[in-house]
C-alpha positions as semicolon CSV with decimal commas, in nm:
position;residue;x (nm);y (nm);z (nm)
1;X;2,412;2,765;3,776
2;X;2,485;2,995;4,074
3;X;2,834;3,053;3,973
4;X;2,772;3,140;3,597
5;X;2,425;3,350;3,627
6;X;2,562;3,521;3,960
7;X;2,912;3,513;3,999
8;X;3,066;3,486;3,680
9;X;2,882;3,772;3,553
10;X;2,896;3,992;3,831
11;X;3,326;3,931;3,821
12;X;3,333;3,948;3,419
13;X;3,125;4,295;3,427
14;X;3,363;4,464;3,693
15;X;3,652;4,342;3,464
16;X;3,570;4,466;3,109
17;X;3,389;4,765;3,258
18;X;3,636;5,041;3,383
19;X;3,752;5,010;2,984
20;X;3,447;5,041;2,809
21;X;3,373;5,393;3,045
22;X;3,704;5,507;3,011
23;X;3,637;5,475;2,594
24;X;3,294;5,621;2,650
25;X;3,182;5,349;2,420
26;X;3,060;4,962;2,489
27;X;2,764;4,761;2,499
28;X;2,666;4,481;2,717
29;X;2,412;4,212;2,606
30;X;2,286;3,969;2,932
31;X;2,126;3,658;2,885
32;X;1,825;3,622;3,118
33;X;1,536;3,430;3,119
34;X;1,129;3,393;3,090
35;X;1,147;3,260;3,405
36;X;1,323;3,580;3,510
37;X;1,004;3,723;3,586
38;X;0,840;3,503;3,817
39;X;0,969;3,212;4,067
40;X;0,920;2,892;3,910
41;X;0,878;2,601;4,125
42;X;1,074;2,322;4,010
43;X;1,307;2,524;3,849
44;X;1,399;2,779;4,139
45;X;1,749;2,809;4,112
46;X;1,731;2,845;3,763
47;X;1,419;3,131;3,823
48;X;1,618;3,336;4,088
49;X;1,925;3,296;3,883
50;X;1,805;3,460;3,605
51;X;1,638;3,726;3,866
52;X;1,938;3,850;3,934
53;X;2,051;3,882;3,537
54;X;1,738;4,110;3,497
55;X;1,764;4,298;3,805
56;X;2,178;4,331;3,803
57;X;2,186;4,412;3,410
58;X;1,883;4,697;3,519
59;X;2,079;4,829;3,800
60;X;2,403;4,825;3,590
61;X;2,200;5,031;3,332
62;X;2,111;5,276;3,590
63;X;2,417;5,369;3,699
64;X;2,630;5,340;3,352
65;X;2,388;5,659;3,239
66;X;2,585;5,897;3,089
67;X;2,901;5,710;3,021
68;X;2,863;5,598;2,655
69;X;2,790;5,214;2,803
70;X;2,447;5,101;2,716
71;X;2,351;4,743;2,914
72;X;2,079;4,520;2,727
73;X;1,894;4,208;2,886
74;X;1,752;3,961;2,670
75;X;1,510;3,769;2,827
76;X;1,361;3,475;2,607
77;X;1,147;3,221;2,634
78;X;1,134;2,893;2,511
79;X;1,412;2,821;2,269
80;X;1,553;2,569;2,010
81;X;1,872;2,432;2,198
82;X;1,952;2,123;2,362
83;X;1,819;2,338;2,712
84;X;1,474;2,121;2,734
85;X;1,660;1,787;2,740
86;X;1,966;1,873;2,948
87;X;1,684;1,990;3,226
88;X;1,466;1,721;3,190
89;X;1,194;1,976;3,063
90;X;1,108;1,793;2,728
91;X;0,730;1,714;2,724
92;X;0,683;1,965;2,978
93;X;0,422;2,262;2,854
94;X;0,667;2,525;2,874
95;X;0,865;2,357;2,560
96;X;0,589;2,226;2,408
97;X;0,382;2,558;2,223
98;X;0,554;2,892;2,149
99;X;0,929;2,747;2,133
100;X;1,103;3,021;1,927
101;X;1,432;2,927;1,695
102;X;1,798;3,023;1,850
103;X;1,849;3,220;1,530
104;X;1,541;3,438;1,583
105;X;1,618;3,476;1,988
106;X;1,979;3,554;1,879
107;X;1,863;3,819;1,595
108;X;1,607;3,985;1,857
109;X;1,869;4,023;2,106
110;X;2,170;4,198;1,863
111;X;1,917;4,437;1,712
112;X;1,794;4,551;2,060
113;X;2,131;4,588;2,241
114;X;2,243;4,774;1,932
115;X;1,919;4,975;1,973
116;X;2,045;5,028;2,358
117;X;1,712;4,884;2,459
118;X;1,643;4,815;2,846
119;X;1,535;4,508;2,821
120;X;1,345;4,271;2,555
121;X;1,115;3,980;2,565
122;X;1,130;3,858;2,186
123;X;0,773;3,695;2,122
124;X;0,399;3,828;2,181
125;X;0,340;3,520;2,367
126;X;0,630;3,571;2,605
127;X;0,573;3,893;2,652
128;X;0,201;3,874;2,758
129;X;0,339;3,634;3,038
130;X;0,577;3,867;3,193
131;X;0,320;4,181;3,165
132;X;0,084;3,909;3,363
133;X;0,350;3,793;3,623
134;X;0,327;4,155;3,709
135;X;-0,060;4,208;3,772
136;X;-0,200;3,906;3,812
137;X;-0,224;3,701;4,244
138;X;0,105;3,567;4,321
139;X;-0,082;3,202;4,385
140;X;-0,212;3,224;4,037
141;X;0,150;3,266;3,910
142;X;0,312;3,050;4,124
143;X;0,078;2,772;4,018
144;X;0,111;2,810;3,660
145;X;0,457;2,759;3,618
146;X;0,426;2,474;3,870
147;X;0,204;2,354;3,559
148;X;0,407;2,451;3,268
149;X;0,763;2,302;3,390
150;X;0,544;1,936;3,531
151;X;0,585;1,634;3,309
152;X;0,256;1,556;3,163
């Protein structure tokens, strides 16, 4: 998980960037995460992981300004795919209300990278928990999504 949310696309960015500024023209669409916003116990590899998508594909942003290169983070919550099962999160409350298809999570994130959006949270639900990882007591937070990823 380390090697693909970390290192894979910190080496892959420095390789296809020095093109893209050197045409002036290119846009980069990241994969993060939900759980990009706040550390989630029993998934905190996964959590910090996907920190580092939101914060690297921000700071990328920042200094690309000006060259033509726009960088876009998608940052979904639950979705369609095969992820719940493969991480032993089926029946947990994160996968069991608001679970959004892999069609419309794909659709949100083309139309904002070609937008050259910061950053998007596809789905009012989703993005009412981010805006509330931000304000509301760290405890709180922390104890929700001990909640939402536990078996019930």
């Amino acid at each position: 998980m380390i090697q693909l949310n970390v290192v894979f696309i910190t080496e892959f960015t420095k390789l296809i960037l020095p093109g893209m500024v050197e045409r002036k023209s290119g846009r980069i669409l990241f994969l993060g995460s939900m759980v990009a916003y706040a550390p989630c116990a029993l998934n905190a590899v996964y959590s910090a992981s996907k920190a580092y998508v939101l914060f690297f594909s921000r700071a990328i942003r920042t200094e690309l300004k000006g060259t033509g290169v726009s960088v876009t983070v998608l940052c979904p919550g639950a979705t369609e795919t095969n992820f719940a099962k493969r991480s032993g999160l089926v029946g947990t409350q994160a996968f069991s209300k608001h679970v959004m298809s892999a069609e419309m999570v794909a659709d949100a994130g083309y139309e904002s990278m070609m937008k050259g959006r910061i950053k998007h949270t596809p789905g009012l639900y989703n993005k009412l928990l981010a805006f509330s990882s931000r304000i509301l007591p760290a405890s709180f937070v922390d104890g929700y999504t001990m909640r939402i990823f536990s078996k019930k």
